[in-house]
C-alpha positions in Angstrom: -13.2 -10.8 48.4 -16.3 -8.9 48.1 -16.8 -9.8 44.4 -20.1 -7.0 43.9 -18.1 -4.6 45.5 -14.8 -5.2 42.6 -17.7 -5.1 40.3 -19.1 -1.4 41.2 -16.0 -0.1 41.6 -15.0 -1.3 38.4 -17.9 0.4 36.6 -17.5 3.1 38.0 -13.5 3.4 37.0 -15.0 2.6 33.5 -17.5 5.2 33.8 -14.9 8.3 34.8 -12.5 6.5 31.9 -15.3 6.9 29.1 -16.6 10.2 30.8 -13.1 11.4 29.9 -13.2 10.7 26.7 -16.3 12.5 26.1 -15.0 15.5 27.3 -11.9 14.7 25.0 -12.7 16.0 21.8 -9.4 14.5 20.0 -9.6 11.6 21.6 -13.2 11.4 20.4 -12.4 11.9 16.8 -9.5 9.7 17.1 -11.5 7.0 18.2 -13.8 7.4 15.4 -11.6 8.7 12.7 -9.0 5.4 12.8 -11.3 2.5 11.7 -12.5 4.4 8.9 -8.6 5.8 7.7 -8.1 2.1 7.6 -10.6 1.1 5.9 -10.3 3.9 3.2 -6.9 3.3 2.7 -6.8 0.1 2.3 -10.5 -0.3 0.8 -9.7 1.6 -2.5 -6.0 0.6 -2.5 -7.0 -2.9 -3.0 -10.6 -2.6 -4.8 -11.0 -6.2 -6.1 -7.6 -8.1 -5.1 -8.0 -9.6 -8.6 -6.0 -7.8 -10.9 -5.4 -4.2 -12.3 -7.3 -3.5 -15.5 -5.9 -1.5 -18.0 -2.4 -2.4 -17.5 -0.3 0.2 -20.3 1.0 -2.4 -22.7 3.5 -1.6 -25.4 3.5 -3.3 -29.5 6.1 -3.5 -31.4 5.6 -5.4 -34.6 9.1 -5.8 -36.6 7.9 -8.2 -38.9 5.1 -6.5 -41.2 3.8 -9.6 -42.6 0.2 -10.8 -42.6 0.2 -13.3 -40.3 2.0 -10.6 -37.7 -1.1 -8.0 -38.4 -3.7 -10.8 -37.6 -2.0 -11.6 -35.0 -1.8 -8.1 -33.4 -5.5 -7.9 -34.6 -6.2 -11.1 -32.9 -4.6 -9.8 -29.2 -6.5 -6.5 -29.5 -10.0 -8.4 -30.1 -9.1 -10.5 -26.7 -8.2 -7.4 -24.9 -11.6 -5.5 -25.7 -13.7 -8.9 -24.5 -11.3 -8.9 -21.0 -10.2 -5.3 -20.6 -6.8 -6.3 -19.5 -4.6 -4.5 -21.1 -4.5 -1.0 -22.8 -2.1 -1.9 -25.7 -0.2 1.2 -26.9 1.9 0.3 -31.0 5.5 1.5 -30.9 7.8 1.5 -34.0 11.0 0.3 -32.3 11.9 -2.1 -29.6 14.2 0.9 -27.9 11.5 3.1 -27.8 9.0 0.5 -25.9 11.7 0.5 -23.6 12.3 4.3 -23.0 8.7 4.3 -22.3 9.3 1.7 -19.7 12.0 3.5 -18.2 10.1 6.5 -17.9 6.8 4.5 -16.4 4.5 5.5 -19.4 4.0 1.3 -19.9 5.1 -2.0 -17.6 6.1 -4.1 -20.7 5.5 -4.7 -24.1 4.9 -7.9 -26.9 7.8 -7.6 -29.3 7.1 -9.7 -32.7 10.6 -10.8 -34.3 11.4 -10.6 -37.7 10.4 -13.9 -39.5 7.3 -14.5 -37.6 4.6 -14.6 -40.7 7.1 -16.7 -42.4 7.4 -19.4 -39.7 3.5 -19.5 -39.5 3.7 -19.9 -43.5 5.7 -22.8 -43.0 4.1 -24.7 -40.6 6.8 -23.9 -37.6 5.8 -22.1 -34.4 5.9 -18.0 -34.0 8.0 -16.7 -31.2 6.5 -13.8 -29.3 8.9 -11.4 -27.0 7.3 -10.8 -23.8 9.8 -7.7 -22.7 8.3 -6.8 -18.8 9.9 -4.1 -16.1 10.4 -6.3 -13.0 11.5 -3.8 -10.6 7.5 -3.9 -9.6 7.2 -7.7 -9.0 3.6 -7.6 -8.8 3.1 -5.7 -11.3 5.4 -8.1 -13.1 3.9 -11.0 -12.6 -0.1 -9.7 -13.7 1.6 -9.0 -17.0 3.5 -12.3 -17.5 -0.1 -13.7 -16.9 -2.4 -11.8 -18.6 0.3 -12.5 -21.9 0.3 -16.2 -21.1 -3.3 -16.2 -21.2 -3.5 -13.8 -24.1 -1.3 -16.7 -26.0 -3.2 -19.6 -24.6 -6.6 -18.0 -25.8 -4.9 -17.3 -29.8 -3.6 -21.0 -29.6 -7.0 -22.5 -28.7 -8.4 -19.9 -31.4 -5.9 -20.8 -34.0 -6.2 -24.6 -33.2 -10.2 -24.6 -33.6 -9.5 -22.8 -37.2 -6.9 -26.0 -38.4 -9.1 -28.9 -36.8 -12.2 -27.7 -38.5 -10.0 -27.8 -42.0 -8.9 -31.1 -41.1 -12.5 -32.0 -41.2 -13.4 -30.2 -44.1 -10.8 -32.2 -46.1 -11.9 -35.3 -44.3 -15.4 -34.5 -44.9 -16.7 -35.5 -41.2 -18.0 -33.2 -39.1 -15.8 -32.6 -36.1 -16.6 -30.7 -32.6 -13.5 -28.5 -32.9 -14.0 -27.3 -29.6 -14.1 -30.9 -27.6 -11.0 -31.6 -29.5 -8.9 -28.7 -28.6 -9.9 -28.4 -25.2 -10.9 -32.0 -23.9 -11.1 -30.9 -20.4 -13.4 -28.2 -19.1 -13.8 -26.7 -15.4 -16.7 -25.0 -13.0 -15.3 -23.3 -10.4 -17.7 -23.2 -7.1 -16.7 -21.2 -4.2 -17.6 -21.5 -0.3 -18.2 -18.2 -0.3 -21.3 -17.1 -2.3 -20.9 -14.5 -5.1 -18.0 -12.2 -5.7 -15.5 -11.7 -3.2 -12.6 -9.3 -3.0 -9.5 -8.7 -1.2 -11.7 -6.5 1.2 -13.7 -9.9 2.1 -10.4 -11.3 3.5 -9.3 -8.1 5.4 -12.5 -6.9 7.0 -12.4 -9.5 9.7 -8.8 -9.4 10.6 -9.4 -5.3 10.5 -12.0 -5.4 12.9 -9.5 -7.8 15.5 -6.4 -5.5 14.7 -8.5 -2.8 15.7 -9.6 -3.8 18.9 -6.1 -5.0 19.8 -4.8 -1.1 19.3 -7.1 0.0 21.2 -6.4 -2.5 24.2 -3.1 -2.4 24.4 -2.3 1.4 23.4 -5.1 2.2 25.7 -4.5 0.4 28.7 -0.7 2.0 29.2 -1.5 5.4 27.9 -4.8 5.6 30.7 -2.8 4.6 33.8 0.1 5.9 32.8 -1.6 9.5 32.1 -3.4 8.7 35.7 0.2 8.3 37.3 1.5 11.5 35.4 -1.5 14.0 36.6 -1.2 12.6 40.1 -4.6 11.1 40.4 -3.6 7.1 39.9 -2.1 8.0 43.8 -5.7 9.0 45.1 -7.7 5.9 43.4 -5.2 3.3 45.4 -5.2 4.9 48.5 -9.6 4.7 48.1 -10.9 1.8 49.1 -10.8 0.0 45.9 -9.0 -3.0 44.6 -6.2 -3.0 42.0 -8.7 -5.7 40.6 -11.1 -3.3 39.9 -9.2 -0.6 38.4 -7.8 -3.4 35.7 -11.1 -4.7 34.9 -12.5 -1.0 35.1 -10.2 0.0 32.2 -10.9 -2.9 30.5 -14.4 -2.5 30.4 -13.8 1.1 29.1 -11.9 -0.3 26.4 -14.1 -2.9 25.5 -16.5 -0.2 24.8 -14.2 1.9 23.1 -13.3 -1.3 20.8 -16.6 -2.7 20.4 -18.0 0.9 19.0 -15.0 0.7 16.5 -15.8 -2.5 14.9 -19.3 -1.8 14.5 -18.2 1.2 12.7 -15.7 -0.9 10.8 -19.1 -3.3 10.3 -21.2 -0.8 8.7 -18.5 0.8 6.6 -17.4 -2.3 4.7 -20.5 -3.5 4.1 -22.1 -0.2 2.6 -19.0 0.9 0.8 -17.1 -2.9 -0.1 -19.9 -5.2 -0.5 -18.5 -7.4 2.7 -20.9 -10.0 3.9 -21.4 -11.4 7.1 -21.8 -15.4 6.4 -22.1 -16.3 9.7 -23.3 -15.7 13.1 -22.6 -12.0 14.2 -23.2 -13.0 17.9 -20.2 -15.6 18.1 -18.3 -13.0 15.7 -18.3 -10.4 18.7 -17.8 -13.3 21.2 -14.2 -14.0 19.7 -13.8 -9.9 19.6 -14.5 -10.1 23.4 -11.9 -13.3 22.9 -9.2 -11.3 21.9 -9.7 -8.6 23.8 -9.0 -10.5 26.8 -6.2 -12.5 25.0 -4.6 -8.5 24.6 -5.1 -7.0 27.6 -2.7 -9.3 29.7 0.2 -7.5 27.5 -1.0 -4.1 27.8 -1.1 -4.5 31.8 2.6 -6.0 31.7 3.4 -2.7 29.6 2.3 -0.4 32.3 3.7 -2.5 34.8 7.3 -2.8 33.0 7.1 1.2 32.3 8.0 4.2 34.7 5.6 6.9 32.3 3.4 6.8 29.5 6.1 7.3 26.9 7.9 4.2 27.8 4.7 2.0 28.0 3.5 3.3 24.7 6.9 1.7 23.3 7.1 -1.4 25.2 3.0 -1.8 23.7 4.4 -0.8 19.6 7.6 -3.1 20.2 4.9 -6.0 20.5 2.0 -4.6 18.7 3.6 -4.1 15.3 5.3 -7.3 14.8 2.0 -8.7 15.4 0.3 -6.7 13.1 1.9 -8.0 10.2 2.7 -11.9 11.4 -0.9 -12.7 11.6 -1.9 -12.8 8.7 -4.3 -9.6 8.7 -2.8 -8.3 5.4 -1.8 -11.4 4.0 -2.0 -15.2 4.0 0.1 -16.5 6.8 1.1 -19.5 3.8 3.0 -16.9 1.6 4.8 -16.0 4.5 8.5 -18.1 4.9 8.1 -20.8 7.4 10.3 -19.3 9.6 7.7 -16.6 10.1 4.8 -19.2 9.4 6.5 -20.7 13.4 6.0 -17.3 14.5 3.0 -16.4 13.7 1.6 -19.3 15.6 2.9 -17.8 19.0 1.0 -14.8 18.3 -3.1 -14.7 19.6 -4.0 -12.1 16.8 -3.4 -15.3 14.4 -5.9 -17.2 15.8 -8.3 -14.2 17.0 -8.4 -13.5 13.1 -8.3 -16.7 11.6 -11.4 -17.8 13.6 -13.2 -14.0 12.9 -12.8 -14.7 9.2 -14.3 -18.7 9.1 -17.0 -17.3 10.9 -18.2 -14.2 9.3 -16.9 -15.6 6.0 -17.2 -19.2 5.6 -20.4 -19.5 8.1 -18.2 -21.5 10.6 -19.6 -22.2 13.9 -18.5 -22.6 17.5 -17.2 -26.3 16.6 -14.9 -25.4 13.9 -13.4 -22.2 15.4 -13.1 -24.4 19.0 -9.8 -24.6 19.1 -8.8 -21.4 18.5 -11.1 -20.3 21.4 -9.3 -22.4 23.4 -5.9 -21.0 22.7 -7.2 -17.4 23.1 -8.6 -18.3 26.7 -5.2 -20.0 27.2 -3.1 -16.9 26.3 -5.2 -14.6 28.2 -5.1 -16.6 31.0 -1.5 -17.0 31.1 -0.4 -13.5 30.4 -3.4 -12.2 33.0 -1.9 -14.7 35.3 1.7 -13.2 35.1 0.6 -9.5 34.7 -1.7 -9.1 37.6 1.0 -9.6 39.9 3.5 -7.7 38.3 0.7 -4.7 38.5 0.2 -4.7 41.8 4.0 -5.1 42.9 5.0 -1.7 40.6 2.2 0.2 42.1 4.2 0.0 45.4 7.0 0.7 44.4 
């Protein structure tokens, strides 16, 4: 096998693919116009992935005493220090609800009758916490940001009776040290802020690169068969070898120009920062490109046109998409789909993309998920290459 020969041929294959798209205005803006819908979309949809400010919180105060008026004046000092919440009074507890109903607030504090008088007498204040959990997430910020609302008044409340302890006791006391014995400081591997973007960026960039690969290996040689000239390239003198690796090649390009694209974006518009080494970052992009393509060439080689390829490739592809943890943590997943997502290479093309651009890993700790990659692209290479080369004689 003349292996500078397969090598020519196979630029040249990737030239007259990328020559195409040039000429291919769509397909141009296409190329260009995905990574940044993605990143737009979910960029601004999830801005911080800490929690919503401003939440629309309903009051309703049915007891009227004094301690009940400090204590609403107490929760609206809090919320003008965090921002949390944007507390709207109500006279009735069915009214906080219509307003519920009719999406105007996601819950409200109700304060029962008899609350000033059990803080008279010494005996602890129940507060109503009503929330809408048809949003579950939305749910579950309010159920925190009200626990932590309470916690803060109890601490407040509790430093206000231990410093009158000590004032009938004359001794001077360190209220604080009493009430809250333990303290923390939270240090994180990842210096400065961080957002939800941080997590996604890396996975994005992979998840790009595999549409592109598989979508794009199925729809070229399957367009090539349809127009007639996928006949004339195997009856030149060239070998199926190099018409895989030439559309590979083009691909790589194609996929390579996205993520840089996807680079630049998120870290002008989302504050993402690259941690680690950008050179072994597009190393495991080159990884997983090679890990995809195996599928995309059993596609084409499983499919009679384009239209069936294209649905063999989003059969797989979309599955994958959302089993790998790109969007979110493989560990809130069930286990069942935990077992899954450990058959899939995007898991570990990801995984390893965010340690090193996030968490500064280096070759050594991403190892073994190199290994795996080369092991999955070998295997399905192995299998497809074959299979390729018995459906073009058919």
């Amino acid at each position: 096998m003349d292996i500078i020969k397969i090598l020519k041929d196979s630029y040249h294959i990737m030239e007259k693919d990328l020559l195409g798209l040039k000429r291919n205005h769509a397909a141009l803006a296409s190329l260009i116009l995905l990574p940044i819908a993605f990143l737009l979309m979910f960029g601004f949809i999830f801005p911080s992935a800490n929690t919503q400010e401003q939440i629309p919180v309903g009051m309703v105060n049915l007891d009227h005493g004094t301690e009940s008026s400090t204590f609403v004046t107490q929760i609206e000092t809090l919320n003008k220090n965090s921002g949390a919440m944007n507390i709207e009074n109500f006279s009735s507890v069915e009214e906080a609800k219509t307003q519920i109903n009719r999406g105007n607030v996601y819950g409200t504090f109700i304060i029962p009758p008899g609350f000033s008088n059990n803080l008279t007498n010494k005996k602890s204040a129940n507060v109503i916490v009503y929330v809408d959990n048809s949003n579950p997430q939305v749910a579950a910020q309010i159920e925190s940001t009200a626990s932590n609302t309470i916690t803060g008044l109890n601490g407040m409340q509790a430093e206000i009776n231990v410093v009158k302890m000590g004032e009938t006791t004359n001794k001077t006391i360190n209220a604080q040290s009493i009430v809250f014995p333990f303290t923390q400081n939270i240090e994180t591997a990842i210096p400065g802020k961080t957002n939800y973007f941080n997590f996604l960026a890396p996975g994005l960039m992979i998840m790009i690169v595999m549409i592109t690969v598989m979508t794009g290996i199925p729809e070229a040689i399957s367009k090539e068969k349809e127009m007639g000239t996928f006949d004339g390239m195997l009856s030149a003198p060239i070998n199926q070898v190099s018409i895989i690796l030439g559309y590979t090649a083009a691909l790589c390009v194609r996929g390579f120009s996205q993520c840089i694209l996807v680079l630049i974006i998120a870290i002008i518009f989302f504050g993402v920062t690259i941690q680690g080494s950008v050179l072994l970052a597009f190393f495991l992009l080159l990884l997983g490109i090679f890990s995809f393509v195996g599928i995309g060439i059993l596609a084409v080689a499983a499919s009679k046109d384009q239209a069936t390829g294209t649905t063999i490739v989003n059969l797989i592809m979309f599955p994958m998409m959302f089993l790998a943890g790109i969007f979110y943590p493989i560990q809130q997943m069930p286990w069942f789909m935990q077992d899954i997502s450990k058959l899939i290479p995007l898991t570990y093309a990801a995984d390893a993309m965010r340690k090193v651009m996030l968490l500064n890993a280096n070759i050594g700790d991403v190892f073994v998920q190199i290994l795996i990659l080369l092991a999955f692209g070998v295997v399905t290479m192995g299998i497809a290459i074959p299979l390729f080369r018995r459906s073009m004689t058919r």
